[in-house]
N, C-alpha and C positions, 0 to 999 in steps of 0.2 A: 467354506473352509473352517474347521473348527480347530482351536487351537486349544492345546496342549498344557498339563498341568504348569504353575506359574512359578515353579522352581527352578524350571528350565534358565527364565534370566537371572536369576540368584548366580546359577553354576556359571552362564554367561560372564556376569559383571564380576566374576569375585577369579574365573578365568583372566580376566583381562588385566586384571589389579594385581595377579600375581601371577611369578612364572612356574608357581606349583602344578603339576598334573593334576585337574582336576576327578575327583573321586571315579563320576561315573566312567572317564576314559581306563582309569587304572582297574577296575571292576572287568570292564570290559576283556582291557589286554589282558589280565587273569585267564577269565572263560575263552578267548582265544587261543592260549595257548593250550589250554587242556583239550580242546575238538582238535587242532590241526596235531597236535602228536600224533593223534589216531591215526594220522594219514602214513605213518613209516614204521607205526608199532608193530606190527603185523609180521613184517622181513622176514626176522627171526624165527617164525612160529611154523613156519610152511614146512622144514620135515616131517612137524609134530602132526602136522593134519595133514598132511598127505598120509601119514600111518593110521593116525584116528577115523579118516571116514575114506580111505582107500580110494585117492584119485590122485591123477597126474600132476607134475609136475605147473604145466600149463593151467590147468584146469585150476588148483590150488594158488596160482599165482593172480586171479579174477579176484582174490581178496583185497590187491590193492586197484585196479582195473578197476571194478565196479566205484570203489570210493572217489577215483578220476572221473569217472562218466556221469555218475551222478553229480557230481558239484559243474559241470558242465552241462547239465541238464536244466538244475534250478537255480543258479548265478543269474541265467540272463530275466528271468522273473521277480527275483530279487529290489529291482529299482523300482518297479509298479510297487511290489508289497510294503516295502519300506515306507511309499508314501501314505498308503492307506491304514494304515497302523500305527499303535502310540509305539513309541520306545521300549515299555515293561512291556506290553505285547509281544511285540517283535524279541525281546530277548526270550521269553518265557515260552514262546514257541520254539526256539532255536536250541535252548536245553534241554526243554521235554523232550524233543524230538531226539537228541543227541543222547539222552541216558536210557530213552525208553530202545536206540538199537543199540545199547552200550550192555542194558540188561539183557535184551532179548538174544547178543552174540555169547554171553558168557552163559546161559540157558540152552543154546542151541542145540537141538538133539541130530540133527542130518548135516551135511554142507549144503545143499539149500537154503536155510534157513538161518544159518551163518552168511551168507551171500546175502540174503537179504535184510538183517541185521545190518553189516556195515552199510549196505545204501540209506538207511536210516541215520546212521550215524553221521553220512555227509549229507544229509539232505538239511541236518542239523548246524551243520559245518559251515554250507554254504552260504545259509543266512546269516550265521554271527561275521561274517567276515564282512561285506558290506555294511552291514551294520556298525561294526565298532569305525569303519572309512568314514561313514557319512555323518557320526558324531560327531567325531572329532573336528571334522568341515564346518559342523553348526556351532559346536560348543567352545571349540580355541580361536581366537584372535588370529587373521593373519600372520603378525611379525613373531607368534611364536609356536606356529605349528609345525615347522621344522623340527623340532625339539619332542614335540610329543609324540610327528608320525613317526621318529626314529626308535620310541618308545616302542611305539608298533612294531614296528621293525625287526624290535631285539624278538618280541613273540613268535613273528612267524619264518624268523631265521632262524632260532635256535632250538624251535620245538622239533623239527623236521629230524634235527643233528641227532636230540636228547632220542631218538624212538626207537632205535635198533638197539642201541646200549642200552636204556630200560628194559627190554624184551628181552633180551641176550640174561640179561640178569634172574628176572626172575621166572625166567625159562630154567634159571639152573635150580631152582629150586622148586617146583610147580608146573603145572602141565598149562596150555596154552587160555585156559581161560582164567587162568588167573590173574594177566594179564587184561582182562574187562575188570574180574573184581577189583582190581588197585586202580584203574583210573574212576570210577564207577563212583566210589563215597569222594573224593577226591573233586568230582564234577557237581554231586550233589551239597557239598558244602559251599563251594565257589559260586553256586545258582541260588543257594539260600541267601548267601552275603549279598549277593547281585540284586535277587528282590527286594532285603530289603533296605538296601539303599539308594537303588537306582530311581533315578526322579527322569519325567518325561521330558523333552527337550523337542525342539522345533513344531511346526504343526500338520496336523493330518489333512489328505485334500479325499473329498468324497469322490467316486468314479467307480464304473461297472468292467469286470475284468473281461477282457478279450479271450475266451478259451481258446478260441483257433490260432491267437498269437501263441500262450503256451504250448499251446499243440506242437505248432509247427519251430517253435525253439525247444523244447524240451527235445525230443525226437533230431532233428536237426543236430544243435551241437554237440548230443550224446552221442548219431550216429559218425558225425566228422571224425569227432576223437576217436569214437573207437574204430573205424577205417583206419585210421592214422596211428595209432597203436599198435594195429596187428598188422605193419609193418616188418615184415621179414620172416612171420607164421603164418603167412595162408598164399594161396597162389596170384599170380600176378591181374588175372583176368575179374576171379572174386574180390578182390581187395578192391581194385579199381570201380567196383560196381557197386561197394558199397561207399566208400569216398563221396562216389558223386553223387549219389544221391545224397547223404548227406551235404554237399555242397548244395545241391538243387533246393535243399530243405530249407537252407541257411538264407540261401538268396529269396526265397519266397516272404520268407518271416521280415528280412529285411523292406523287401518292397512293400510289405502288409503293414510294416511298422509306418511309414511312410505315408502312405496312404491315410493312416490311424491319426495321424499327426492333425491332418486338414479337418477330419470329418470324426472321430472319435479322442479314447485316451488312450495312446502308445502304450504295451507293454515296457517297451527297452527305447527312450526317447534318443533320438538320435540328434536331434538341435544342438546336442554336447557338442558333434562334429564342427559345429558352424564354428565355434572360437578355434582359430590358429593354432594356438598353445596347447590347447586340451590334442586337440588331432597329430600333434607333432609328438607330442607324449608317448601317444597311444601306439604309435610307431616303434619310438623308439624304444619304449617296456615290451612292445610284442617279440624287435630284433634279439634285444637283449635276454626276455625269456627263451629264445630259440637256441641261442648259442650256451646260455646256463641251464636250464634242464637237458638240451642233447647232453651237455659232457654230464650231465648228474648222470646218466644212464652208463657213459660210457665207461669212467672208475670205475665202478662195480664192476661189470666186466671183463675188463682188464687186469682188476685185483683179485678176484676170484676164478675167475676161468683160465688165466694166466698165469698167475702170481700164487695161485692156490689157496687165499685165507678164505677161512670164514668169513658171512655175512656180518657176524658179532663186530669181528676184527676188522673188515672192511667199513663197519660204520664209525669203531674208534677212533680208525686212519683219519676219517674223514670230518668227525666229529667239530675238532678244532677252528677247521675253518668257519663250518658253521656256528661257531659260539664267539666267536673274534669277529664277522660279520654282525652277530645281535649286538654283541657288546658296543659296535661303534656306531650302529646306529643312534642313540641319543647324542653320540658328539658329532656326529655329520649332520644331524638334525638340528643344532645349535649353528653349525660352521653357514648352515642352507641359512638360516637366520638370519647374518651378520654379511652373507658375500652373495648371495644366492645363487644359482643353481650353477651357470657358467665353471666358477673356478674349482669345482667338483666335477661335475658330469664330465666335461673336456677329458682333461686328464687322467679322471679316474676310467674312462671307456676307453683309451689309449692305453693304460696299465694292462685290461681285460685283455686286450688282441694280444702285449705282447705275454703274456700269462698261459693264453689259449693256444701260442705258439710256441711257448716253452712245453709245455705239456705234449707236444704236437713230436718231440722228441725222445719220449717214451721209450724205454725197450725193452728185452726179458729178461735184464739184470739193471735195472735202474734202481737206485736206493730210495727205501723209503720215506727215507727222510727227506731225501729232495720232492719227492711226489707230492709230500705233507705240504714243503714250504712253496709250493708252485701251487697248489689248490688254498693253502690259506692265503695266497698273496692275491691268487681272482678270487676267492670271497670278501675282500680287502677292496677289490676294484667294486665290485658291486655293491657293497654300502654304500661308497657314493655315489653310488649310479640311481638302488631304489629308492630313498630317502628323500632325494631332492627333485627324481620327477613324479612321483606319486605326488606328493606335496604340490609341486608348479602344476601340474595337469588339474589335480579339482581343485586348487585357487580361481584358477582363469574362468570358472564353472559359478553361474548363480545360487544361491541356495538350493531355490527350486530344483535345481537339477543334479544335485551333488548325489543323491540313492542313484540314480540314472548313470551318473561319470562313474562310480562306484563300480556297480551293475556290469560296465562295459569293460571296465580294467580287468574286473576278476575274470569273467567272460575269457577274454581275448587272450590271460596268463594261460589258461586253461588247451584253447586253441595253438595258440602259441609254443606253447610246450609242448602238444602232440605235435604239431609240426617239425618244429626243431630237434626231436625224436627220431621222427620216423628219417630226415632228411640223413642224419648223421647215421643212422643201423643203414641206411640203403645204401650210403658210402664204403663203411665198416666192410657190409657184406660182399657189394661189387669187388671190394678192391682185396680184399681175403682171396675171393674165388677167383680171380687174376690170378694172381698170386700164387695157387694151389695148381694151375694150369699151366702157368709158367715153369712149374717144379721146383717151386720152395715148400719148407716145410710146413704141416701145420699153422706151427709157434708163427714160423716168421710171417708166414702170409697173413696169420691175425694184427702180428705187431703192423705190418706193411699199412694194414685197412686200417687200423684204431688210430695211428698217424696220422694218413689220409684225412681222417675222419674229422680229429682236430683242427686240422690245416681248414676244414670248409668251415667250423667255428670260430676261428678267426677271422675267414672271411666274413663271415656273420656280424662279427664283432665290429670289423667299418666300417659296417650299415648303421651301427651305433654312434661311433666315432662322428659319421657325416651329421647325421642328425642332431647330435649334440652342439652342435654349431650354428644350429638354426632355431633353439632355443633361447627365448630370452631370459634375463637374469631371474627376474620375480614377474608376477602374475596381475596385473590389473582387476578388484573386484568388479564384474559386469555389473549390468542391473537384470534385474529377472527379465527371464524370456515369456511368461505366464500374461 
């Protein structure tokens, strides 16, 4: 095991002595925020390039598709690489990789090659996200990482919000790749700061990588999700056949990881599982992704197919909540600090149901405003909800294994969201076509299904509610499992 340059306990001890965000976390949440924009920039842009390179709808809409499948691809490899890599490594891979498909989509002469531009862009993606996770784990003091993953927090709540409204804008002024050239200098400045400040932190463990574990999770979780995506566009019999396999893929990697554990070195260590708290976590972030990305699907929808705005207009609706969520992460991230996770999680996952069942009330004259203040009240409920179990789940976790807890959270969001996806459109769609069978109209039989549809994410949401009950307040440091 060789360890790592000796600034690392500088940044450690001078962490601990102050409740300042130490530099390389805030370097970090920077370059976070500028890769996950990517992940919403796009919305906007898809009449532009349905006219530019003459493809459908559907077809056009694989711009953001592919950026989901890829970071479900190379998430679950992520906790291996983490350990075998210094810090400036691992970042310096993670923003090459990020501007070199940042450059290559604003260049792109076909849609091919735009499609394969953005999977570079999350392949970039996927790695700074665990990474800035497992920093923070190494480089903040238990009693005040609360406070800093809420930092985090505000990055990847509010960059998601910021990305249709930047697009939307300078769409009105520039054609769709102008939109790579403003994040592009913007990424490359933030990567220069990051070099040359960033100092390495924790230490490297040597190990030969498993291809066939890659294999069989690369392939695996990309093919899951996208089964579970193409939810309600392909026929019943196809979907199902690629689902499983995908499942079959997932469960193999898993047994293989398994196996690796006794006799090799795991890709994706799974020893995370054995702590209580980490596994309870993991649950209840998975429930609570299900029921928060379905209804992210499900607004748009309803605003736009129903309600008639613009994607522009639909993301400023929605904007709000998303930036009133980032903003309270550093004060829930303080509250996790001082009360721990109980007197949040509890009643902020009770807030979410009854939030998911106001919204469950929807109809084809409900005012906007109340929609606004019903979506910013559950982005409201979810602050307290990510903050303080991302935080409890890798406390309970050894050093050693913090890229690994990491590795498996983002994983599982990834999962988790196509699930909760696909769960909520097959509601949507059954209970529409009910509906339309019965002889109601269009309109109503959509409102009848997008109801429906809430009504099971709130169900979703008590599967939060239970779990958060079976959380304990703060997190016991283990000793390593190694």
């Amino acid at each position: 095991m060789t360890t790592q340059v000796a600034t690392a306990e500088v940044d450690a001890t001078s962490a601990s002595a102050s409740p300042k965000t130490p530099l390389i976390i805030k370097l970090l949440v920077a370059s976070t925020f500028v890769v996950i924009l990517n992940e919403t920039i796009m919305i906007n842009a898809i009449p532009q390039l349905m006219a530019d390179f003459d493809v459908l709808p559907r077809t056009a809409q694989w711009l953001s598709s592919i950026f989901m499948l890829t970071m479900a691809a190379v998430i679950p490899i992520t906790g291996w690489f983490l350990q075998r890599v210094t810090t400036r490594t691992a970042y310096t891979v993670a923003m090459t990789t990020f501007m070199a498909g940042t450059l290559l989509a604003a260049l792109a002469p076909t849609f091919d090659v735009l499609l394969a531009a953005r999977a570079v862009q999350a392949a970039g993606t996927a790695v700074m996200m665990p990474l800035l996770m497992t920093t923070v784990m190494t480089v903040v003091p238990q009693d005040d990482r609360g406070r800093v993953m809420g930092n985090m927090m505000l990055a990847i709540s509010v960059a998601p919000a910021f990305g249709p409204v930047i697009s939307g804008v300078i769409l009105n002024v520039g054609s769709w790749r102008m939109i790579f050239l403003f994040v592009l200098p913007i990424a490359a400045v933030i990567a220069g700061s990051g070099l040359r400040y960033l100092r390495n932190v924790g230490e490297t463990q040597a190990g030969p990588v498993s291809w066939l574990s890659v294999a069989l999770a690369g392939t695996g979780f990309a093919t899951l999700v996208y089964g579970l995506s193409e939810v309600g566009a392909r026929s019943g019999g196809q979907l199902s056949a690629i689902i499983s396999v995908g499942a079959v893929l997932v469960a193999a990697f898993v047994a293989y990881q398994l196996r690796l554990q006794k006799t090799g070195s795991p890709l994706m260590d799974l020893r995370t599982l054995k702590s209580k708290t980490f596994a309870t976590t993991l649950l209840l972030m998975s429930a609570a992704f299900m029921a928060f990305l379905g209804t992210m699907i499900l607004l748009p929808l309803y605003l736009q197919d129903l309600r008639g705005l613009s994607a522009m207009q639909t993301g400023a609706l929605v904007m709000p909540g998303g930036i009133v969520m980032g903003l309270l992460g550093p004060r829930v991230g303080r509250l996790y600090d001082r009360l721990g996770s109980r007197p949040l999680v509890i009643p902020g996952s009770m807030v979410m149901v009854a939030a998911l069942f106001a919204l469950s009330r929807v109809g084809a004259e409900t005012p906007f405003w109340l929609i606004l203040a019903e979506h910013v009240v559950l982005m409201v409920s979810l602050a307290t909800i990510f903050t303080p179990v991302f935080t409890l789940g890798l406390s309970a976790l050894s050093q050693d294994l913090y890229s690994h807890g990491s590795s498996i959270l983002g994983t599982l969001q990834q999962v988790a969201g196509a699930v909760g996806t696909a769960v909520l459109v097959v509601v949507l769609e059954n209970r529409s076509r009910a509906g339309i069978a019965s002889g109601a109209t269009p309109d109503a039989a959509f409102v009848n299904g997008l109801q429906w549809a809430f009504v099971v994410g709130a169900l979703i949401g008590l599967v939060v509610v239970a779990l958060s009950l079976f959380l304990p307040s703060k997190a016991d440091q283990p000793a390593s499992m190694h």
